[in-house]
BALOBA-1460 file (C-alpha; in Angstrom, 3 decimals):
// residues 281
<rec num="1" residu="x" x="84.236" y="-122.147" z="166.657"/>
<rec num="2" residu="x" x="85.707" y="-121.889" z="170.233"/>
<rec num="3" residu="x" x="84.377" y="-118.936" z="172.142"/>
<rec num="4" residu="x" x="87.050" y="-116.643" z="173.043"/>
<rec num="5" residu="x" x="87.349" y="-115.922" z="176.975"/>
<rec num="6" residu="x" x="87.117" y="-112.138" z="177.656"/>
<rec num="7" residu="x" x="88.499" y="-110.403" z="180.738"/>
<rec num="8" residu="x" x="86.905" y="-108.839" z="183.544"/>
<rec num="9" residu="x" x="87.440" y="-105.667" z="182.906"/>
<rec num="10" residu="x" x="86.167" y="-107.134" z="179.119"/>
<rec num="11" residu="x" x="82.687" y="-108.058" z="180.767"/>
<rec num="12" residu="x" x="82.443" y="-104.948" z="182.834"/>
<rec num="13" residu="x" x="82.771" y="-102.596" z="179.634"/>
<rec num="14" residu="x" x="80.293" y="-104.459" z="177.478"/>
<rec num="15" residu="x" x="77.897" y="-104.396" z="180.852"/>
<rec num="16" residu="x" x="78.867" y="-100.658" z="180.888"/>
<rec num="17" residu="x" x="77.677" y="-100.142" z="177.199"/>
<rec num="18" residu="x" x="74.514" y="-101.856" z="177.659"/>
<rec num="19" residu="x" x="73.143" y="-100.950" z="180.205"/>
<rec num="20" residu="x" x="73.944" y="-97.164" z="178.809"/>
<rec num="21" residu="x" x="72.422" y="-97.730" z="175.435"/>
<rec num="22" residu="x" x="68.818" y="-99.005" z="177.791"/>
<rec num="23" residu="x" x="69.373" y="-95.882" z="179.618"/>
<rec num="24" residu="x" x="69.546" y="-93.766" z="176.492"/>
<rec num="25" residu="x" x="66.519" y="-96.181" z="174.699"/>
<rec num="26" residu="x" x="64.827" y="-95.204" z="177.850"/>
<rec num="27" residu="x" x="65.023" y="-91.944" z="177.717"/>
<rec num="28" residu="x" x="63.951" y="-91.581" z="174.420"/>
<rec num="29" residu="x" x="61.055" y="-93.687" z="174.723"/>
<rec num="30" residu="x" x="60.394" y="-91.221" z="177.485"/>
<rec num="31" residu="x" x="61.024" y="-88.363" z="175.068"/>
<rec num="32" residu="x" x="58.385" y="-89.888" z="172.684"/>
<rec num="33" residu="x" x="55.519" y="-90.557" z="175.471"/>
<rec num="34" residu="x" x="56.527" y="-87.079" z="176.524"/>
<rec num="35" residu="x" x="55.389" y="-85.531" z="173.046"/>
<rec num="36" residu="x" x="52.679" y="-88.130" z="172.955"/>
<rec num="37" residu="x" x="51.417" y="-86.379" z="175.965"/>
<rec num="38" residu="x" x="51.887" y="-83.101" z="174.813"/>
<rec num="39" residu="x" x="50.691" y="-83.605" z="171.512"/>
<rec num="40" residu="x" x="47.205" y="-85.344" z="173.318"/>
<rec num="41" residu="x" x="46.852" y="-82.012" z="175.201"/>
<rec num="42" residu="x" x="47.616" y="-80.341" z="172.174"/>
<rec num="43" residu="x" x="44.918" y="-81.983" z="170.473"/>
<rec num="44" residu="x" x="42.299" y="-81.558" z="173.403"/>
<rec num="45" residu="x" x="42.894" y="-77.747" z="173.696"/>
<rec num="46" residu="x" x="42.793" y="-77.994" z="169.532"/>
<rec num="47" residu="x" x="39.445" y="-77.915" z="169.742"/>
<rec num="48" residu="x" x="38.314" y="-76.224" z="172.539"/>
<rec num="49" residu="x" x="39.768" y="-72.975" z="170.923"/>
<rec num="50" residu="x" x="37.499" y="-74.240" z="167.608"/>
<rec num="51" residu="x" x="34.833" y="-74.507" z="170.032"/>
<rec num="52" residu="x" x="35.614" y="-70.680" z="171.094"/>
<rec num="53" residu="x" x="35.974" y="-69.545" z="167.458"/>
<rec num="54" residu="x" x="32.877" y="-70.941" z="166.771"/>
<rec num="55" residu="x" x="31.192" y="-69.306" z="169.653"/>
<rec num="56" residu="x" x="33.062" y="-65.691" z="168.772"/>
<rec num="57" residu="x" x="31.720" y="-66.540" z="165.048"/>
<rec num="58" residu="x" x="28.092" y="-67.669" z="166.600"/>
<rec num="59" residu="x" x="28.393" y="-63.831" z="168.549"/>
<rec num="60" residu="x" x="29.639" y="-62.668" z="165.450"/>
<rec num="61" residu="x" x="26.784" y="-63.927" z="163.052"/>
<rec num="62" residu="x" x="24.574" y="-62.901" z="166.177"/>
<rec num="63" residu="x" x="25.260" y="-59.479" z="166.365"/>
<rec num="64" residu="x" x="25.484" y="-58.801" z="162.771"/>
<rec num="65" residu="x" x="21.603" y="-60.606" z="163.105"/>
<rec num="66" residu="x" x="20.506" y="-58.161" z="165.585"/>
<rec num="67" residu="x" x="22.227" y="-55.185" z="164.227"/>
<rec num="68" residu="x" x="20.728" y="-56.470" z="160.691"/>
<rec num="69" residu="x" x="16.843" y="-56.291" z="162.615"/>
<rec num="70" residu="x" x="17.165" y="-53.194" z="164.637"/>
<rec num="71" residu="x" x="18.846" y="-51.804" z="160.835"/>
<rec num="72" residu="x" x="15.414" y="-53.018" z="159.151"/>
<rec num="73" residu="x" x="13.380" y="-51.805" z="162.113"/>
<rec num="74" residu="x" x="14.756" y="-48.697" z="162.142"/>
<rec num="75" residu="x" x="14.491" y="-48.664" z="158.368"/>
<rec num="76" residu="x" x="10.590" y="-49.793" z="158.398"/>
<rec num="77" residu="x" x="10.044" y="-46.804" z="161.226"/>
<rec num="78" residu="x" x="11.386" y="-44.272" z="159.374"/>
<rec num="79" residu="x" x="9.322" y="-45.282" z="156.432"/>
<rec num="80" residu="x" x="7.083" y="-45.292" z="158.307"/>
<rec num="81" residu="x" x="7.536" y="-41.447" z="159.657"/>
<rec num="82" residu="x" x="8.154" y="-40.155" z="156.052"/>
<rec num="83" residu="x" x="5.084" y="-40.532" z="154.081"/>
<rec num="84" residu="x" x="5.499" y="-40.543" z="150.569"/>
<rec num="85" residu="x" x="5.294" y="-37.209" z="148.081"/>
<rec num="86" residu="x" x="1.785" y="-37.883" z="147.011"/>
<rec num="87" residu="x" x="0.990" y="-37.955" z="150.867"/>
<rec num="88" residu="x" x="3.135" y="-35.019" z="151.683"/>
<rec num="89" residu="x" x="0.864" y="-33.032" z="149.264"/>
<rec num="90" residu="x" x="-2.387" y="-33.931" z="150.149"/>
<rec num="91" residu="x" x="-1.129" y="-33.093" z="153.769"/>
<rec num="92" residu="x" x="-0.041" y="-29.776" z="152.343"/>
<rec num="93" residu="x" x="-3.134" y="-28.989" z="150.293"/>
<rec num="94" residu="x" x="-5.631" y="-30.048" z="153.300"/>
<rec num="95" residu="x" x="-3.486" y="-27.288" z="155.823"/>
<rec num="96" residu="x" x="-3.969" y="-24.745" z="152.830"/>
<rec num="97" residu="x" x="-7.455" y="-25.524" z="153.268"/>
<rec num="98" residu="x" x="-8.023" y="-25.423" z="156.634"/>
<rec num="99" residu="x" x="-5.645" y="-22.080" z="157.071"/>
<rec num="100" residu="x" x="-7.771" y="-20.562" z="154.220"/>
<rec num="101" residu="x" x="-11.325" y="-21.930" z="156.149"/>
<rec num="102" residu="x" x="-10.071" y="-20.166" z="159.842"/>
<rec num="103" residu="x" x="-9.075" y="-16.967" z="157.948"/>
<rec num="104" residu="x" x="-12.594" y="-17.061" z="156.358"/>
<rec num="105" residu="x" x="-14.259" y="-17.795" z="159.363"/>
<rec num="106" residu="x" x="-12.492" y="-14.870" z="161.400"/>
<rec num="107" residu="x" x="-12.933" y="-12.576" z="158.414"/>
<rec num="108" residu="x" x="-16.984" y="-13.704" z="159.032"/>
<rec num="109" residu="x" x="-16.807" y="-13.295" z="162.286"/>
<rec num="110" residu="x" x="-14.779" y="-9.504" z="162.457"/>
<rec num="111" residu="x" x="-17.366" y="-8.473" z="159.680"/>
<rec num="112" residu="x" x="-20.649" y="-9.841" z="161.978"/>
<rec num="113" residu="x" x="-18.915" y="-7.606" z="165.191"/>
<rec num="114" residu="x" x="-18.439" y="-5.230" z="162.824"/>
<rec num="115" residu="x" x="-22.016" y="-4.479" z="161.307"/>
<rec num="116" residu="x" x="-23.376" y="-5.347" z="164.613"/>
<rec num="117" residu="x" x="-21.737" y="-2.422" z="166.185"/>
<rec num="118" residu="x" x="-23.068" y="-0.253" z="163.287"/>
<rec num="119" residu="x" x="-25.827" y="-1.282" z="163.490"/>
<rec num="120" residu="x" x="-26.560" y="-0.518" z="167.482"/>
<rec num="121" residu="x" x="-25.317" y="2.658" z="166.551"/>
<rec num="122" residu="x" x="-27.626" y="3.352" z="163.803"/>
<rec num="123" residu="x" x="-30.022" y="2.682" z="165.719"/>
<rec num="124" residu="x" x="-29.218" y="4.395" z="169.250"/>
<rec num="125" residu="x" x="-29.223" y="7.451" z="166.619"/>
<rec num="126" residu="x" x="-32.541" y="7.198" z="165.718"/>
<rec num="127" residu="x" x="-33.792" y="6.649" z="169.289"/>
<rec num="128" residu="x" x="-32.315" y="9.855" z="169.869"/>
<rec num="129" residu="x" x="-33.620" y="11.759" z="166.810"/>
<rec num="130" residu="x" x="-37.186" y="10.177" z="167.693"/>
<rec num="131" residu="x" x="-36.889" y="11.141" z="171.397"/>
<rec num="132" residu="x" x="-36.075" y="14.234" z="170.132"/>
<rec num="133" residu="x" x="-38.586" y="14.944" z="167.511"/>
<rec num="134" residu="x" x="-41.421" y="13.187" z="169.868"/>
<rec num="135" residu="x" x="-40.221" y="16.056" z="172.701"/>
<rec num="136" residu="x" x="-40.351" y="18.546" z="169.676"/>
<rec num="137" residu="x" x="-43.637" y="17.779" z="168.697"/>
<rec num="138" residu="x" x="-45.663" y="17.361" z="171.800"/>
<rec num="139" residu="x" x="-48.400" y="20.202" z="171.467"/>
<rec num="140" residu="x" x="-46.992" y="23.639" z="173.039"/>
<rec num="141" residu="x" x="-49.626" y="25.682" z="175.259"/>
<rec num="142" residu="x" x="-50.746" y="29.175" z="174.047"/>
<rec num="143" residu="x" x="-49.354" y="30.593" z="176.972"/>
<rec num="144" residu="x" x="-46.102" y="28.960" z="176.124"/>
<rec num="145" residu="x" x="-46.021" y="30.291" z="172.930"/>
<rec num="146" residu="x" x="-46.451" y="33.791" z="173.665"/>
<rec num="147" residu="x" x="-43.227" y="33.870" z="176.367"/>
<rec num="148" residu="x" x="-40.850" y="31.938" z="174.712"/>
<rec num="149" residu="x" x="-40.332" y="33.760" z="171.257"/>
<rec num="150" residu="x" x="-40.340" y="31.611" z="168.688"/>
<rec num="151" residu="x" x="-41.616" y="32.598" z="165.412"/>
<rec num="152" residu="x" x="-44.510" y="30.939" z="163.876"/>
<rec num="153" residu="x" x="-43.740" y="28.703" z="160.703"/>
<rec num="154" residu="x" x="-44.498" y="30.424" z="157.577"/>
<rec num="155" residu="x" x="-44.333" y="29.048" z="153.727"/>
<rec num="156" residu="x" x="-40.745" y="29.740" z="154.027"/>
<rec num="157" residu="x" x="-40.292" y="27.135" z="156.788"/>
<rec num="158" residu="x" x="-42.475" y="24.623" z="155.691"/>
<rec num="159" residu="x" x="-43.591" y="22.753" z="152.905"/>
<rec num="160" residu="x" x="-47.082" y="21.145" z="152.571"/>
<rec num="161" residu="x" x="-48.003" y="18.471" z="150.727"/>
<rec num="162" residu="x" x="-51.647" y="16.836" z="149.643"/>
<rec num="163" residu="x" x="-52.569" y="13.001" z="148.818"/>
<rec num="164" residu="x" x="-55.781" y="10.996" z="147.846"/>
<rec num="165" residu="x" x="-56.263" y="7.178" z="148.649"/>
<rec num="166" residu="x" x="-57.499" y="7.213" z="145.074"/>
<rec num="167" residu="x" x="-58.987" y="9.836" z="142.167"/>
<rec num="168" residu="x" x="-62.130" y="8.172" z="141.924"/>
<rec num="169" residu="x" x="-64.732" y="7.683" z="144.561"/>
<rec num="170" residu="x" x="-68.274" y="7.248" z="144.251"/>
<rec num="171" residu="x" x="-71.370" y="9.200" z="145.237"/>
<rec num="172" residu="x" x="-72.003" y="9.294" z="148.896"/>
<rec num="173" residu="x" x="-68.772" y="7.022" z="149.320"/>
<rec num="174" residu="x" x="-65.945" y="8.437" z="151.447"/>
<rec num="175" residu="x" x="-62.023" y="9.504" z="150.337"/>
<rec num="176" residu="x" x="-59.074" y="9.415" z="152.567"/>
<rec num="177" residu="x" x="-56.545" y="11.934" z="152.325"/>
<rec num="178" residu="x" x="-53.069" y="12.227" z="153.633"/>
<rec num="179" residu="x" x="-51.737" y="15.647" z="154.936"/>
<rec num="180" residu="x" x="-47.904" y="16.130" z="155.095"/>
<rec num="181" residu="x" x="-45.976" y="19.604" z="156.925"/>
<rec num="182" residu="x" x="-42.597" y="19.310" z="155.985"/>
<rec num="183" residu="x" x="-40.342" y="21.663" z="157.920"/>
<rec num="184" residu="x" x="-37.652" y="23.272" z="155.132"/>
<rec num="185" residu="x" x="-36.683" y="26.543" z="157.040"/>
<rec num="186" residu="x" x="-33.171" y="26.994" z="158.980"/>
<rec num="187" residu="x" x="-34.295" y="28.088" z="162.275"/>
<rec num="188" residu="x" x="-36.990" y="26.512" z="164.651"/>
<rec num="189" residu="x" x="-40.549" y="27.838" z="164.113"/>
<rec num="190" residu="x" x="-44.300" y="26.913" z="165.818"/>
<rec num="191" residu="x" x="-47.203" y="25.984" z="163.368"/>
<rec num="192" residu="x" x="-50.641" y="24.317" z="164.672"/>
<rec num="193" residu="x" x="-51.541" y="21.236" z="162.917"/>
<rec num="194" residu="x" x="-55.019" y="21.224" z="163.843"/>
<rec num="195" residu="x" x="-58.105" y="21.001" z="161.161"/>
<rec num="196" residu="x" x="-58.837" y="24.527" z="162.074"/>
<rec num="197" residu="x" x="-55.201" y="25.786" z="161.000"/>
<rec num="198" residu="x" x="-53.922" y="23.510" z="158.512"/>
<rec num="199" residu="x" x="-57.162" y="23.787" z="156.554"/>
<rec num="200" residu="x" x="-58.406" y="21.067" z="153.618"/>
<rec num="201" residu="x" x="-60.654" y="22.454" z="151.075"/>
<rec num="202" residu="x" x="-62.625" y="20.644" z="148.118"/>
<rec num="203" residu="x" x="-63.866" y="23.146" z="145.561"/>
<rec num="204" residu="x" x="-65.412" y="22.824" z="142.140"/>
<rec num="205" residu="x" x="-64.857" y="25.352" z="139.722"/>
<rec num="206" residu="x" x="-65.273" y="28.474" z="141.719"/>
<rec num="207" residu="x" x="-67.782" y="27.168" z="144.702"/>
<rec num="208" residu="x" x="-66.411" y="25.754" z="147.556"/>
<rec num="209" residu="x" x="-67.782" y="22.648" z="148.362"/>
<rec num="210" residu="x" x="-66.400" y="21.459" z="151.663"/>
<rec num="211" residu="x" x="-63.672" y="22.943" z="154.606"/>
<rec num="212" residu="x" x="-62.275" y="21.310" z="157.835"/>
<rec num="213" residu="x" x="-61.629" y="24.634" z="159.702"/>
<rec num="214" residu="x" x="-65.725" y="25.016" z="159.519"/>
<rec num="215" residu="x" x="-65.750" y="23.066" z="162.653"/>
<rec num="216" residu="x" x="-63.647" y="24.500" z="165.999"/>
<rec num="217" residu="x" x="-60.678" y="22.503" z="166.529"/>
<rec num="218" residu="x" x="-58.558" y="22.759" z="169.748"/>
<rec num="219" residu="x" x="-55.284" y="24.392" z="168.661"/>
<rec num="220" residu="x" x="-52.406" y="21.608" z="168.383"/>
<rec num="221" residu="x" x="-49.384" y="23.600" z="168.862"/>
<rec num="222" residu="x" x="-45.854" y="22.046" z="167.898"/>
<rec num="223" residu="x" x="-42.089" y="22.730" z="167.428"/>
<rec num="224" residu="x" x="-40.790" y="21.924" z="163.952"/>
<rec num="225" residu="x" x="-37.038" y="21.843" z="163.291"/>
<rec num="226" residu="x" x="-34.686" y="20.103" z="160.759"/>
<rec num="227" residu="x" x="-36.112" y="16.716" z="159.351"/>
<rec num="228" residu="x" x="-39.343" y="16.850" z="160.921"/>
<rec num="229" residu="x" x="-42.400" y="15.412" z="159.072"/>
<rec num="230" residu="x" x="-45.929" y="15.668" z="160.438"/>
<rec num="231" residu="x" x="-48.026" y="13.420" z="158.967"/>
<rec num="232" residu="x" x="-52.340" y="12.878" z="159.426"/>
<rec num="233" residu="x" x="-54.910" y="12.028" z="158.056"/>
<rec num="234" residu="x" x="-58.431" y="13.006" z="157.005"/>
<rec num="235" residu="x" x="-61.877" y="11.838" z="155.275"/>
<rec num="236" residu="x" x="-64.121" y="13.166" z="152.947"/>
<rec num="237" residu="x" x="-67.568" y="11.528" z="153.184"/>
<rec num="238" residu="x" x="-68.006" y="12.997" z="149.626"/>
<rec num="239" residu="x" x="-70.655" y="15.668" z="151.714"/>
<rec num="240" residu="x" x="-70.857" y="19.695" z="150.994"/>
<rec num="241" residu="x" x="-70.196" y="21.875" z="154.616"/>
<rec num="242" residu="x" x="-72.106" y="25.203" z="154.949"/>
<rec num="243" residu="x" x="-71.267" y="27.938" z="156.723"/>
<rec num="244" residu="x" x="-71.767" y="26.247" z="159.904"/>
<rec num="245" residu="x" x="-70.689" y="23.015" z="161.681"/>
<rec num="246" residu="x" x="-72.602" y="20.355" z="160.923"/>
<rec num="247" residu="x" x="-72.643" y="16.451" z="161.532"/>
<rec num="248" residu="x" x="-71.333" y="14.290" z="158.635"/>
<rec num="249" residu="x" x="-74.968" y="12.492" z="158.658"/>
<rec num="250" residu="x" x="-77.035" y="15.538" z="158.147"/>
<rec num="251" residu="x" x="-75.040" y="17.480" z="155.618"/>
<rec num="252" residu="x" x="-75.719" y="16.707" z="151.648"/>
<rec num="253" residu="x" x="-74.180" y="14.974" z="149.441"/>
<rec num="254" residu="x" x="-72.335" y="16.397" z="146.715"/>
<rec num="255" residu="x" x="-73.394" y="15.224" z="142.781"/>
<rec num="256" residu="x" x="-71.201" y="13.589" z="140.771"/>
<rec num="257" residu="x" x="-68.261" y="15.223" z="138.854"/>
<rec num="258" residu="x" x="-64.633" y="16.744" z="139.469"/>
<rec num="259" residu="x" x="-63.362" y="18.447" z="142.297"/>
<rec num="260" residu="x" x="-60.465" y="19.909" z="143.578"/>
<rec num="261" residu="x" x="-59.076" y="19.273" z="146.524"/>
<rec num="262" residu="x" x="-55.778" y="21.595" z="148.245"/>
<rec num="263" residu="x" x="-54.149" y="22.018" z="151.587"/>
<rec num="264" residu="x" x="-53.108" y="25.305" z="153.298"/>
<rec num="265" residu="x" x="-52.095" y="27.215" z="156.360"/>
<rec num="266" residu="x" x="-54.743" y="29.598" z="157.710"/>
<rec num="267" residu="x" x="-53.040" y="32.680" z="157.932"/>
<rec num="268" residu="x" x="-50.131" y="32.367" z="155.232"/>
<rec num="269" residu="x" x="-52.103" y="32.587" z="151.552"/>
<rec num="270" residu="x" x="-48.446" y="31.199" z="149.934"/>
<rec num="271" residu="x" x="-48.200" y="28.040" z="152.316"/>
<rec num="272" residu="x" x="-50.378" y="26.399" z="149.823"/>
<rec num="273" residu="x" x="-50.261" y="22.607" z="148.305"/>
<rec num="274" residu="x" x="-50.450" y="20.927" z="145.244"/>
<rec num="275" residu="x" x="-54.209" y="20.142" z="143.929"/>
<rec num="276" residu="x" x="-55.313" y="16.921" z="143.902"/>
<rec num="277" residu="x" x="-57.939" y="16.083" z="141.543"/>
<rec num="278" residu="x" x="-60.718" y="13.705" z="142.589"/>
<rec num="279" residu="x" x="-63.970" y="12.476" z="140.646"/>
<rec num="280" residu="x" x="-67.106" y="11.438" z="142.277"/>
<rec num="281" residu="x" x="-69.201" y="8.754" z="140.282"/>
């Protein structure tokens, strides 16, 4: 088949079209490398933001790890700080115990302070009633006695009483007695508590067998007031006095039987004690 010439212009047109449709392929083949491109970068920055998610989840998971220790820490502590019921009440019952030992102890203590000071004042009292009965009873001169006006002590103002170590003693043995003045009046009164005035005498029957007062005795002057007691003592060596003094060795001895033995005030025939009844075997 015989080509068919084509005109210049013919030639030019088709030249025209082609080189316009490798212009356009151009382009989009640049269009395509273009979103290539961008797609690449796409996928690089793809997953470096998976990369930061997974770091944000890593901090995530991290601080929900931390939070979850210092949670169990805290938890642990505070089980720690709250012991359990069974503690709390043998806590509770050992305070009880210790309050109720203190308040025991200062009850001990206030009652010690307390008797002690009773006690120092018990006993300053009786210094002073014994420093006062001591100065009361310290022997009073005759001459004393006749200026200053006191009365002397009748059976009205005292009361005398009469003891034996025992109610048996034998033959030419030797008997103890104790002699008591007890001072019963209301108003202060003199009395002499020597042998020779406060007189013990041993009888039998009718016959009297032995006195103190047969012997002189110096006068032993003293004041008695309210609660005084004068106390002494004296022994029989189971021996019969005459009428006059006499040593103990060279006197007689008495036989053996009952006698009677009674205390009195020379001068006052109702100050006057009990008998006392002693045998001599």
């Amino acid at each position: 088949m015989a080509s068919t010439p084509h005109s210049p212009d013919t030639r030019k047109s088709t030249v025209t079209r082609s080189a316009s449709a490798r212009s356009a392929s151009g382009r989009s083949e640049g269009r395509r490398q273009t979103g290539s491109g961008q797609r690449g970068r796409a996928d690089q920055r793809k997953p470096s933001a998976a990369s930061s998610s997974q770091r944000a989840d890593s901090g995530v998971r991290g601080a929900r790890g931390a939070n979850g220790v210092r949670a169990k820490a805290s938890t642990k502590a505070s089980q720690r700080r709250k012991p359990s019921r069974r503690l709390q009440r043998i806590y509770r019952r050992r305070r009880i115990g210790v309050a109720l030992a203190l308040a025991l102890v200062l009850a001990l203590v206030a009652f010690c302070v307390y008797s002690l000071g009773r006690g120092f004042s018990a006993v300053a009292g009786v210094i002073r009633h014994d420093d006062i009965t001591a100065l009361a009873r310290q022997p009073i001169p005759s001459s004393v006695k006749d200026s200053s006006g006191v009365q002397d002590c009748t059976a009205e103002d005292v009361r005398l009483e009469l003891g034996a170590q025992s109610q048996t003693v034998p033959v030419a043995g030797s008997l103890e007695f104790t002699m008591t003045v007890a001072y019963d009046g209301t108003s202060s009164c003199l009395i002499d508590v020597s042998n020779a005035s406060r007189v013990l005498t041993i009888t039998s029957g009718s016959d009297t067998i032995w006195k103190s007062d047969v012997c002189p005795a110096k006068p032993h002057m003293l004041l008695m007031s309210k609660g005084d007691r004068r106390l002494d003592t004296l022994t029989w060596n189971t021996d019969a006095t005459g009428s006059t003094c006499a040593a103990d060795a060279s006197l007689p001895k008495v036989r053996p039987g009952t006698y009677v033995a009674t205390l009195s005030l020379k001068g006052d025939a109702k100050a006057v004690s009990k008998p006392v009844t002693v045998a001599v075997r």
